[in-house]
C-alpha positions in Angstrom: 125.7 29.3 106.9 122.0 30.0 107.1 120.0 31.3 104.5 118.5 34.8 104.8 114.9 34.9 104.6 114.8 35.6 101.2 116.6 33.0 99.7 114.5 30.4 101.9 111.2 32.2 99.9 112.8 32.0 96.6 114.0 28.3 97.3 110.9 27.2 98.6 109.2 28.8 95.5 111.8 27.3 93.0 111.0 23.8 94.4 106.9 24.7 94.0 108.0 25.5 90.3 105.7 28.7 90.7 106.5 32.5 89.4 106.1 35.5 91.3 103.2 36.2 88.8 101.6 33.0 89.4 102.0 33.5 93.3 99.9 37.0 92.7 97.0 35.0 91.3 96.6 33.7 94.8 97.5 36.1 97.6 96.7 38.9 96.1 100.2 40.5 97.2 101.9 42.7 93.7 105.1 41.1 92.2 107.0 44.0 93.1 106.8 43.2 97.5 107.3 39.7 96.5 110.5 40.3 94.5 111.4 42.9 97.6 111.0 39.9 100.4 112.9 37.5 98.0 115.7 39.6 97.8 115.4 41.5 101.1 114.9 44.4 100.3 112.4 45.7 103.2 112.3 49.8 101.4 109.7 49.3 99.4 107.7 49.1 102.6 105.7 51.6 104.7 106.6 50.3 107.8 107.3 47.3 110.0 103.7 45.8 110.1 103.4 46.2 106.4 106.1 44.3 105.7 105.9 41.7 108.4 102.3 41.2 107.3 103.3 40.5 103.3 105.9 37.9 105.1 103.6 36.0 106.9 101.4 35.1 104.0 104.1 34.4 102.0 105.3 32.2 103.6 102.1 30.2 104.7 101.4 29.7 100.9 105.1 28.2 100.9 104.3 25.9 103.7 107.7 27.1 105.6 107.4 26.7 109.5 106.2 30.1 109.9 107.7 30.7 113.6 111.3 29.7 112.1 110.9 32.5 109.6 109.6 35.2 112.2 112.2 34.4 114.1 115.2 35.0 111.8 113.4 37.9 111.1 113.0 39.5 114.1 116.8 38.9 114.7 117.7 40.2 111.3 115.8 42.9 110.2 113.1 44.0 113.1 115.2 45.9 114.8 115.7 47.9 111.9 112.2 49.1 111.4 112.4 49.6 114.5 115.4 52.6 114.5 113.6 53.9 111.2 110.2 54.1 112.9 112.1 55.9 115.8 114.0 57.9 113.1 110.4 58.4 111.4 109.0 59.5 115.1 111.5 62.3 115.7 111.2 63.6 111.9 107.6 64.3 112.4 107.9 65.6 116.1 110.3 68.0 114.6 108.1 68.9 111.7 105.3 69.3 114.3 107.1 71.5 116.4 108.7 74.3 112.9 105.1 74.0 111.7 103.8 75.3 115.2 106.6 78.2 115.4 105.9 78.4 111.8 102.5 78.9 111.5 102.5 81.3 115.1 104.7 83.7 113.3 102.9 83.3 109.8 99.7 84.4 112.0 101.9 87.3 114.1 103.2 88.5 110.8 99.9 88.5 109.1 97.8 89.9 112.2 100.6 92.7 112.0 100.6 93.6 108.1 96.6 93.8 109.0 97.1 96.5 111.8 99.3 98.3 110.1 96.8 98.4 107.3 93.9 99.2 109.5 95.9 102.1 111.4 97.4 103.9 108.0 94.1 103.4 106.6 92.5 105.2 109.3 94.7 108.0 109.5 94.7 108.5 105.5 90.6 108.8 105.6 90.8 111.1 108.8 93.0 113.3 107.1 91.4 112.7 103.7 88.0 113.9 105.7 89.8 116.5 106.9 91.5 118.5 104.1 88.9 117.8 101.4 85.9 119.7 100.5 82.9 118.8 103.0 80.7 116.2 101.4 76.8 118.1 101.0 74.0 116.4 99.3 70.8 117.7 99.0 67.6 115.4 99.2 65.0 118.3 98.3 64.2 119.7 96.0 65.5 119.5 93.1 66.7 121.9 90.7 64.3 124.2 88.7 61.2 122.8 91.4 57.8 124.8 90.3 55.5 125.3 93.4 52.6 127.0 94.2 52.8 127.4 97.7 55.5 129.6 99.2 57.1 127.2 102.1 59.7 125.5 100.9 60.9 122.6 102.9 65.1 121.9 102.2 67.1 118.8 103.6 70.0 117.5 103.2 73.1 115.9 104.7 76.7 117.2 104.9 79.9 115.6 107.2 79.1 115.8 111.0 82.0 118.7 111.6 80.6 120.8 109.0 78.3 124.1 109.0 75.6 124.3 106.8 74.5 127.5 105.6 71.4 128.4 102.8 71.6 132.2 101.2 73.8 132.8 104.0 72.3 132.2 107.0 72.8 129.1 109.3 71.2 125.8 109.5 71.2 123.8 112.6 72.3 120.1 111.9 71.2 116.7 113.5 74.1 114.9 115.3 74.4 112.7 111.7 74.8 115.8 109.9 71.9 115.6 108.5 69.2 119.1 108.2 66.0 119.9 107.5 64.5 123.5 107.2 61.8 125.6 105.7 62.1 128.4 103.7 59.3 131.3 102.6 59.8 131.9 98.9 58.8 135.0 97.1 57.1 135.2 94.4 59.0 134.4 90.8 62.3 133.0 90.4 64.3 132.0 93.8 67.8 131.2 93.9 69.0 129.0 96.9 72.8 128.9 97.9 73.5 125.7 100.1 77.1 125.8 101.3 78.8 123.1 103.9 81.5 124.1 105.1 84.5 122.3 106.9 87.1 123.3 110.5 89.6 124.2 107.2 86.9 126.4 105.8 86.9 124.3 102.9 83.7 124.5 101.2 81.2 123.0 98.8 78.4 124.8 97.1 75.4 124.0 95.8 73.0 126.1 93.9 68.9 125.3 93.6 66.7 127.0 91.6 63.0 127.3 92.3 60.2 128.8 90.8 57.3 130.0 93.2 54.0 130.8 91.2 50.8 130.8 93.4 47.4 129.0 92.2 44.3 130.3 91.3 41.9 130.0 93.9 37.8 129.7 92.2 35.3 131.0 94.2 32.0 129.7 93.5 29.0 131.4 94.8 25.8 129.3 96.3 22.9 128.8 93.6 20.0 130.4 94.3 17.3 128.2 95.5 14.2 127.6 92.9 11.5 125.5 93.2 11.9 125.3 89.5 12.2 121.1 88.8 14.4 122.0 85.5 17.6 120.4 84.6 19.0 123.3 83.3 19.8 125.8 85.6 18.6 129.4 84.9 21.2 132.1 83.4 21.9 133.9 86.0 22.6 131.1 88.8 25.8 129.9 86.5 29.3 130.3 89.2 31.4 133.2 89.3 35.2 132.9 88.6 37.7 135.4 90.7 41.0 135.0 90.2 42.7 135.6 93.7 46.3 136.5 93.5 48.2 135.5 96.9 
């Protein structure tokens, strides 16, 4: 009866009176392949050139005839490797091919949740926009503003389908929504109400105070001319203050 291949290594390796360990020191190959081609046990391998490979220089170092040994082997156990690489082939085609319709409807799914997303999100903020108060902020001026000139300059920016009106009366808007107007102020306190309102006549108010008190103008009149060299100007030439009310 012939010997497997495994019990021709561990013969051979008996009659060399050498241990697996000792066998490591040389090849470099771990105990643990050695003890797996001794007792066939071809598992522990990755595949068919692995373990053809470790066989090869194991038995070299054993001085067996090398083409006996790959030939038993081929008719024993190649054919083997050979159904589990085919069996190995199909697993991973197979795994290719549920990844791809896996990942496709991952993306489908995703791209989906993200429209839906998108759309509802779209619709909440148009209706949001729509049944809330008009957004309206005012750049200038600021509350309680003292001037002394009476033109007041007012702008602002309210939503794009919303009126603007100040103390009643109607601003035009630029096609942002954005307004800038002037207003004549009377002397004393004014009281400006800025109101935006919406299509739902929804509004938002703003009140800004400002305070118009006109400057004094000084007039100075022209000093005589002198052909006096003094530093000090005489009495008389000294400049007139008039209080000019606007």
């Amino acid at each position: 009866m012939t010997k497997s291949i495994g019990k021709l290594l561990m013969s051979q390796r008996e009659k060399k009176k050498l241990t697996l360990e000792d066998i490591y020191k040389f090849i470099k190959i771990h105990p643990k392949y050695l003890y797996a081609l001794e007792n066939d046990d071809y598992s522990v391998f990755k595949g068919k050139v692995h373990a053809k490979g470790f066989l090869k220089v194991y038995s070299e170092f054993l001085d067996l005839n090398l083409d006996e040994v790959l030939a038993l082997w081929r008719r024993e156990y190649e054919g083997g490797f050979d159904a589990i690489d085919n069996e190995r082939k199909v697993k991973l085609k197979n795994l290719d091919n549920y990844s791809f319709v896996l990942t496709t409807k991952i993306v489908l799914t995703a791209l989906g949740i993200i429209f839906c997303i998108l759309f509802f999100g779209y619709l909440f903020y148009q209706y949001k926009n729509y049944t809330d108060a008009p957004k309206l902020d005012i750049y200038y001026p600021q509350n309680n503003l003292l001037l002394e000139q009476d033109i007041l300059d007012v702008t602002g920016k309210t939503d794009i389908d919303s009126e603007v009106f100040i103390n009643n009366q109607k601003i035009i808007l630029n096609p942002d929504g954005s307004f800038a107007t002037s207003i004549k102020l009377k002397e004393g306190i004014n009281s400006l109400k800025i109101t935006a309102v919406n299509k739902l006549l929804k509004k938002t108010e703003i009140i800004r105070t400002v305070i118009y008190r006109p400057g004094k103008v000084n007039i100075e009149k022209t000093e005589e001319t002198s052909e006096s060299t003094e530093s000090t100007p005489p009495e008389e030439t000294q400049p007139i203050i008039k209080d000019i009310q606007q």
